[in-house]
C-alpha positions in Angstrom: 22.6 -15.7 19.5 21.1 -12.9 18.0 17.9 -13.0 16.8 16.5 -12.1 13.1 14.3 -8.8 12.8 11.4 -7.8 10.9 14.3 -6.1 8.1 14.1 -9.5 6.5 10.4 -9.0 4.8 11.4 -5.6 2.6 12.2 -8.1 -0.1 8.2 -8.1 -0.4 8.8 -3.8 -0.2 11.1 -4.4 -3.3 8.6 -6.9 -4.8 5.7 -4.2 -4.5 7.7 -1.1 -5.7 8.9 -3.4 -8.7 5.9 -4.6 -10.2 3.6 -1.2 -9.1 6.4 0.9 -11.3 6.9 -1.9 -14.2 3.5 -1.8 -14.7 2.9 2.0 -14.9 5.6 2.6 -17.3 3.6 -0.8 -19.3 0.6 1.5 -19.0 2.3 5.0 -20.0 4.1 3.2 -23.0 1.1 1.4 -24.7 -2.0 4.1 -23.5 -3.0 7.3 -24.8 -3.8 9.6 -21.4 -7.7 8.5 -20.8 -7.6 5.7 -22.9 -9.6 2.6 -21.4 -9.8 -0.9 -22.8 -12.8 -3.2 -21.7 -11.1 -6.6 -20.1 -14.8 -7.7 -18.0 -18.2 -6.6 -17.7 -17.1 -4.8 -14.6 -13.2 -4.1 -15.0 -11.4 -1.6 -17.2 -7.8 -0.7 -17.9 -8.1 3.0 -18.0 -4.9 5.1 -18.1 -5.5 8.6 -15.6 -3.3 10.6 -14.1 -3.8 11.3 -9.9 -2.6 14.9 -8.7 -4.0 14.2 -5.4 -3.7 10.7 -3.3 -6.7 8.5 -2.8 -9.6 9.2 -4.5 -7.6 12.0 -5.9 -7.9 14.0 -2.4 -6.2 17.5 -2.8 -6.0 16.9 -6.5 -6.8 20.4 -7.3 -5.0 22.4 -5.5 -2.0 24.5 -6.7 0.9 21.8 -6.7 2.2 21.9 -2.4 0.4 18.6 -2.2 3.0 17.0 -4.5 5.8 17.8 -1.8 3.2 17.3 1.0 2.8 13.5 0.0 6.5 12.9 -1.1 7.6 14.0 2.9 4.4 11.9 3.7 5.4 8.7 1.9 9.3 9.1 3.1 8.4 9.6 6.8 5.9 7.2 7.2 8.2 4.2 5.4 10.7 5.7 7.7 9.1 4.9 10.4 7.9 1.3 9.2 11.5 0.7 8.5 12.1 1.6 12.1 9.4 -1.0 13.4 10.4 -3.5 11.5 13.9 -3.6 12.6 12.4 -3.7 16.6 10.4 -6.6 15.5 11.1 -10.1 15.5 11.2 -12.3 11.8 8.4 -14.6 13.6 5.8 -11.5 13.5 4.9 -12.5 10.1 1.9 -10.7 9.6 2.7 -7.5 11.2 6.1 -7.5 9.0 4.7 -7.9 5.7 2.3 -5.4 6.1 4.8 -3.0 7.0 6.5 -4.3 4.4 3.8 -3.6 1.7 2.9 -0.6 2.9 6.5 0.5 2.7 7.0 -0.9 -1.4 3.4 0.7 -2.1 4.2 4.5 -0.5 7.5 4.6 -2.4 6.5 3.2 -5.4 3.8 6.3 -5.4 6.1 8.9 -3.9 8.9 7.9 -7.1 5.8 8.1 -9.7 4.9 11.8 -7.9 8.8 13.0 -7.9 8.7 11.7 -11.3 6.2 12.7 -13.2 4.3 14.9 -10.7 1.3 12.8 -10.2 0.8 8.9 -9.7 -0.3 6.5 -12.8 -3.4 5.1 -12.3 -5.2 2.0 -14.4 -7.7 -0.5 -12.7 -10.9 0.7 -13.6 -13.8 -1.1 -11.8 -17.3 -0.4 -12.3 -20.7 -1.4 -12.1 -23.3 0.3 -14.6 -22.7 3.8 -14.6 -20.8 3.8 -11.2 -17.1 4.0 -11.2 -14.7 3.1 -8.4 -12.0 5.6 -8.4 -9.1 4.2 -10.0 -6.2 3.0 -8.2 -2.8 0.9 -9.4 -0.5 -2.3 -8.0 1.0 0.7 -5.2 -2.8 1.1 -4.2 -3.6 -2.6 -3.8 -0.1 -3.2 -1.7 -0.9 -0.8 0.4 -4.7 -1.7 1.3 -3.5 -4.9 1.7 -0.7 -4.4 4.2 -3.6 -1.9 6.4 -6.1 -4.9 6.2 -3.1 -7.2 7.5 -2.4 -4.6 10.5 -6.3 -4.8 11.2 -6.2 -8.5 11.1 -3.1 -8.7 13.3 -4.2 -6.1 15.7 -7.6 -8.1 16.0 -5.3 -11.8 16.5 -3.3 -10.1 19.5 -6.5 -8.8 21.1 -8.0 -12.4 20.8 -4.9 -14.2 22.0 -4.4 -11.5 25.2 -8.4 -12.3 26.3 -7.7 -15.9 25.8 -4.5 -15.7 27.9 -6.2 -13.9 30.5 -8.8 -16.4 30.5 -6.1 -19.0 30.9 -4.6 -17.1 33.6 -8.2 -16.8 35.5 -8.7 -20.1 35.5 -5.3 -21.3 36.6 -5.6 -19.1 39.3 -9.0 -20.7 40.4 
């Protein structure tokens, strides 16, 4: 009996490279370039273009970066795809964040091929101090880091509690 692999979860890559690339071409088709509407005291929808990737790092240099983060996104979802066949389905957390992280760099790196920079709209602020904006891509792929954190910090819990199990059956 063969068992299942990690491969499984990329429905939630698909889910994440849907939704982030729906709702860019939403943005592009009902926003002038700039244009921002108010939805909260502290929230904005604010169409921008990003050159760069986060926090529009190499933004303004002469146009390599666009290939630079296309190899980037390819390799590293490569090599998620890769883990998450080794894995087993029961590594839940580990596999969807993989998973997201793999729907968020593609959905980016097709947006970049596309149009030569990534569509950007969530617009949060507070007085005159803006977060940099981001989009659906952005959020999948914080999310899936701050599951590998949380996952990373589970196992180390559960291999010092098994230790301590092991010390004290030893005893």
């Amino acid at each position: 009996m063969s068992k299942k692999s990690g491969l499984s979860f990329l429905w939630l890559s698909a889910v994440a490279f849907v939704v982030d690339l729906l709702t860019k071409y939403i943005v592009v088709q009902k926003f002038d370039l700039y244009e921002s509407v108010n939805v909260l005291p502290v929230f904005n929808l604010t169409y921008v273009r990003n050159y760069g990737a986060a926090f529009s790092f190499l933004a303004d240099h002469s146009g390599w970066q666009q290939y630079f983060f296309i190899l980037l996104a390819l390799a590293i979802s490569g090599m998620l795809v890769y883990f998450l066949a080794k894995n087993n389905a029961q590594q839940k957390i580990q596999n969807s964040a993989y998973a997201l992280i793999i729907g968020g760099a593609l959905a980016n790196m097709v947006d970049r091929a596309y149009n030569g920079f990534v569509v950007d709209f969530f617009d949060f602020y507070w007085d005159i101090y803006h977060y940099p904006v981001f989009n659906i891509a952005d959020i999948a792929i914080c999310i899936g880091a701050g599951l590998l954190a949380l996952d990373a910090f589970k196992s180390e819990k559960k291999k010092v509690q098994d230790k301590q199990a092991e010390k004290c059956g030893q005893k």
